[in-house]
N, C-alpha and C positions, 0 to 999 in steps of 0.2 A: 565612318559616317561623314557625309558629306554637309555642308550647309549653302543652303540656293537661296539665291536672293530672287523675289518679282517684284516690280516695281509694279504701281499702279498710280496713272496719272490722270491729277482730277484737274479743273480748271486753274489753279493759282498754288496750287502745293503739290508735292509729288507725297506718297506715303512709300513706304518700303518696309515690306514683312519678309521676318527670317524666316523661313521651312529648314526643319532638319529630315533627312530621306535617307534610307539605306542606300549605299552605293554597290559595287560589284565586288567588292573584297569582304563586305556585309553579307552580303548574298551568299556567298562560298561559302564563307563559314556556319551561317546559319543552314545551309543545305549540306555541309559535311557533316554536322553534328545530330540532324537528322537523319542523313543514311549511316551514319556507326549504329545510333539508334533501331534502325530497320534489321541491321545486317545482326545487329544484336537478339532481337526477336526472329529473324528468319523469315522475314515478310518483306517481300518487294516492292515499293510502293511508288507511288508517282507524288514528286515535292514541288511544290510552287511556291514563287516567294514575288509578291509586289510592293511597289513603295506607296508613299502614305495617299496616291492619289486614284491607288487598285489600279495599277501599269503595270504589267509583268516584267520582272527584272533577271529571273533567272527558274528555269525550269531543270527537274530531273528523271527521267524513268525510269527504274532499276530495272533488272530482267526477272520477269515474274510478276511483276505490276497487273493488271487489267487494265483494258483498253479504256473501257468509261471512265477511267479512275483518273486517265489523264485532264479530260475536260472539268470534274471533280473538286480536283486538286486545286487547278488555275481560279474554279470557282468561286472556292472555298476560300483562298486568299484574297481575293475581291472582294467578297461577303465580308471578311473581315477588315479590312484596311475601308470598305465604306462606313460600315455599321462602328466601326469600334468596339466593335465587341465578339466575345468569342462565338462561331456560330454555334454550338450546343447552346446556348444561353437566348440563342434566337426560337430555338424550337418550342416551346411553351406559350411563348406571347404571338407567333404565327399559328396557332391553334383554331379553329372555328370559334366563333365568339370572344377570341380574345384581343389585344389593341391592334397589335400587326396584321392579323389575317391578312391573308393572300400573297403575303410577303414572297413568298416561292414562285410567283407569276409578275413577278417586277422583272423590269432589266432587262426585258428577255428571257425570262425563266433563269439568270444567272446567279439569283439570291438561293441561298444553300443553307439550310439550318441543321447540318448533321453535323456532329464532333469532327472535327481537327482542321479546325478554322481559328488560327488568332492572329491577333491585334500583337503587333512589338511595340512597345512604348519606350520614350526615354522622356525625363522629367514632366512628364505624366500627358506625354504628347504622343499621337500614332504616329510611329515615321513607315511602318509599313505593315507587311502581316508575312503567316506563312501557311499554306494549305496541304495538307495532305489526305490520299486518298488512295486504298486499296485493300487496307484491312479492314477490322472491325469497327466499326465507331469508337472505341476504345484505345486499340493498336492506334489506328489516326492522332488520336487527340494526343496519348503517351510520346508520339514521333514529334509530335509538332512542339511538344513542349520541352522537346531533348533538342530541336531548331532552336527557340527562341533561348533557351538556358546558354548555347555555345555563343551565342551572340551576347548575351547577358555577362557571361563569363572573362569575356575579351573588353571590355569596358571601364574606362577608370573608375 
């Protein structure tokens, strides 16, 4: 994990905010422990992984994936690195009558409320997410939490 600095400069002070971001050796690891996971279940699936600002940082397709599952996936990780939250937890409150409505025709129709969309945190901050897409709504969310765990794992 990397740490990036932006400055931002007002008239007579400068500020400067840390960001923590998954880098590409984050990325790997969080998308290898997602496909053992897949290859474990026997389902191919398409893995995306963005940093905290929903930029895709590393993509995967196994063989057996579906096609739609690729644009899904990417989706799914942007949903989650904007929102913070996982996207199964979005699908309730984008409901008719409920506070999100319509939430699914934001962005360009890129906000995704189906299982296997989360958020990675470190000290209670999103540094990114990881999406996946090709199974069940279930298989999805199981893969994506065998991502975020290998990433979790390698962390002091």
């Amino acid at each position: 994990m990397r740490v990036s600095f932006l400055t931002i400069h007002q008239d007579w002070n400068d500020l400067m905010l840390t960001l923590q971001r998954l880098d590409s050796s984050d990325a790997a690891r969080i998308l290898k422990g997602a496909r053992a996971k897949a290859e474990e279940i026997g389902v191919g699936m398409c893995i995306a992984i963005t940093d905290e600002s929903c930029n895709l940082l590393a993509f995967q397709r196994m063989d057996g994936s579906k096609i739609p599952s690729i644009t899904l996936a990417i989706d799914k990780s942007y949903t989650a690195s904007g929102t913070r939250k996982p996207t199964h937890e979005l699908a309730e409150p984008s409901m008719p009558g409920n506070p999100v409505y319509g939430l699914t025709s934001t962005v360009g129709g890129r906000m995704i409320v189906i299982a296997g969309g989360l958020p990675i945190f470190v000290a209670g901050e999103v540094i990114g997410a990881i999406g996946v897409s090709s199974g069940t709504p279930a298989q999805d969310l199981a893969i994506a939490e065998a991502g975020v765990q290998a990433f979790d794992q390698l962390r002091p």
